[in-house]
C-alpha positions in Angstrom: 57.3 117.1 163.5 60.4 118.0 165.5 62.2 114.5 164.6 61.4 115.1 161.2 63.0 118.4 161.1 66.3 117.0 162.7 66.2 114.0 160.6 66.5 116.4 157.6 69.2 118.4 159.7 71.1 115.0 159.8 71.0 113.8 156.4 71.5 117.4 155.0 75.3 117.0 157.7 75.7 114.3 155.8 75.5 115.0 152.0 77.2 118.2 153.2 79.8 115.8 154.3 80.0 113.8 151.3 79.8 117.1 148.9 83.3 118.4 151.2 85.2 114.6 150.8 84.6 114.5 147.1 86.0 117.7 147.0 88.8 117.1 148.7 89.2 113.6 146.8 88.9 116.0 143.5 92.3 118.1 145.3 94.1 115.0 146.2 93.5 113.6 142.5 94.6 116.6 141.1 97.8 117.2 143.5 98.8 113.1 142.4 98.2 114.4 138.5 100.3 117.3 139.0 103.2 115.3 140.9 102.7 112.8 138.5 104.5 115.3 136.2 107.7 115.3 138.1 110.7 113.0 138.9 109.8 110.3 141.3 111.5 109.5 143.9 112.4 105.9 144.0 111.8 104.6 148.1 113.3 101.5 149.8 109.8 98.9 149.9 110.5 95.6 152.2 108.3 92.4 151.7 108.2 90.0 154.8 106.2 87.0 154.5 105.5 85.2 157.7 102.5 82.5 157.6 99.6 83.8 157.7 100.6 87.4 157.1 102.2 89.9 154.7 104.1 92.6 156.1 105.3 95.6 154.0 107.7 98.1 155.3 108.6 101.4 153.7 111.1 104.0 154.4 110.4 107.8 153.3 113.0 110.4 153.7 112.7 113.5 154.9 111.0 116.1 152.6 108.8 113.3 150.7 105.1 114.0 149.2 103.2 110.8 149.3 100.1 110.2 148.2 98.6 106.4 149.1 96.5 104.3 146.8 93.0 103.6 148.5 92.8 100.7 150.6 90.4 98.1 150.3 91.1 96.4 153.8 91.4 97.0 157.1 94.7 96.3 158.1 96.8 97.9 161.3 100.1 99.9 160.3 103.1 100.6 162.7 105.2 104.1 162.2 108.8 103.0 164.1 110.9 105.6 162.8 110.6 109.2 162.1 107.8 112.2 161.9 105.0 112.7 159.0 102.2 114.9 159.1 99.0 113.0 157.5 95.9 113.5 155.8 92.9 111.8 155.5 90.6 111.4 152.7 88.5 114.0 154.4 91.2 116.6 154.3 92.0 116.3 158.3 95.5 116.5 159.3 97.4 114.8 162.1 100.8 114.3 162.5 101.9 110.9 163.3 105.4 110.4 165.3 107.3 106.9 166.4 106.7 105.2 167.6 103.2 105.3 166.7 100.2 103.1 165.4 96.6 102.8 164.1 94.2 100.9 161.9 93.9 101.7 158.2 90.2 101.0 157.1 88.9 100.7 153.6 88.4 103.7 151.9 91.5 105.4 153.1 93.9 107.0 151.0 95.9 109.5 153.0 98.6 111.9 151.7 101.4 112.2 153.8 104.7 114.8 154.3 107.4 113.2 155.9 109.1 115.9 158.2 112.0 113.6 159.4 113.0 110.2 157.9 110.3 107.8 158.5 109.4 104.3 158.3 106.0 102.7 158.2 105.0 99.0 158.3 101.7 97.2 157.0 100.3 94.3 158.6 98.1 92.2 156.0 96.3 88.6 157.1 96.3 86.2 154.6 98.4 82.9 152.9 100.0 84.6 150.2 103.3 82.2 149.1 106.4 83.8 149.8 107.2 84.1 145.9 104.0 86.0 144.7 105.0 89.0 142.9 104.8 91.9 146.0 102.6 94.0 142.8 99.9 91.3 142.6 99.0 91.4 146.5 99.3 95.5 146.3 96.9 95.1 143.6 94.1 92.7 145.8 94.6 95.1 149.0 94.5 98.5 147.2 93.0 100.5 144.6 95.2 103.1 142.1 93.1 105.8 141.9 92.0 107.0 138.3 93.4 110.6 137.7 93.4 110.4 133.9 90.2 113.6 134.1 92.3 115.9 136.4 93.8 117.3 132.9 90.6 118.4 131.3 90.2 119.7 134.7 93.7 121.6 134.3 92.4 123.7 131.5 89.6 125.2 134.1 92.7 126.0 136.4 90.8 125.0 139.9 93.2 125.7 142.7 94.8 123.2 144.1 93.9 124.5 147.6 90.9 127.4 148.7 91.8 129.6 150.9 90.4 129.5 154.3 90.3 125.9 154.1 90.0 124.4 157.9 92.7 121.7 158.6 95.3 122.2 156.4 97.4 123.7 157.6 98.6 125.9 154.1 99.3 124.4 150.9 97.9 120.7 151.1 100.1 120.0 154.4 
């Protein structure tokens, strides 16, 4: 009887779990919306093809709000330059300085403040010829979220951010 009772403790963690990323993911959808609104900043994007891989650099000056498509892959990324603080899909925050690195896995979509200039590489396996269009290979390794609801959503006025919520440090970062 006991292991049933903490069976049901378990899975209740985890739709708990799931009920606090899909809010978060509701947040995240409506910060992009929101942004989405504003000027955009346009950032240097480098494309290195090397056989066998894809490598995509980006550089993000101080002061940026980014918000990452989801990735479909798990790749490893490289931060060589600068500071950005970094949240997960689950709403955790860390703050990433250079040099620095880590494994993105599918799923992820992170949005990030960049505190001091920074720059972050990609490192993607695969053939892809040196003149495919850069758009079509972010296409297979990523998703764009669908945000097109958050504006029905905007006439119910949620908050952006709850207060009290853990890990966040204030608003969103």
């Amino acid at each position: 009887m006991n292991a049933e009772l903490l069976a049901d403790e378990k899975q209740m963690d985890a739709d708990d779990v799931r009920l606090e990323a899909s809010e978060h993911a509701e947040k995240v959808d409506r910060l992009q919306f929101e942004c989405g609104k504003l000027p955009q900043l346009a950032v240097p994007l480098t494309h290195h093809f090397i056989p066998g891989f894809y490598i995509r650099q980006i550089t993000m000056p101080k002061g940026a709000l980014v918000i990452s498509r989801i990735h479909k892959t798990t790749h490893p990324f490289v931060i060589s330059k600068g500071h950005a603080a970094v949240m997960d899909e689950c709403g955790h925050v860390e703050h990433f300085k250079a040099p620095y690195s880590g494994i993105t896995t599918p799923g992820s979509r992170r949005t990030i403040f960049i505190h001091e200039d920074c720059t972050w590489s990609t490192f993607h396996a695969g053939d892809w010829p040196a003149d495919m269009d850069p758009k079509k290979i972010e296409d297979e390794l990523t998703d764009l979220p669908d945000v097109s609801y958050v504006g029905k959503l905007a006439e119910e006025k949620l908050p952006l951010v709850t207060a009290g919520e853990p890990n966040t440090g204030g608003p969103y970062l």
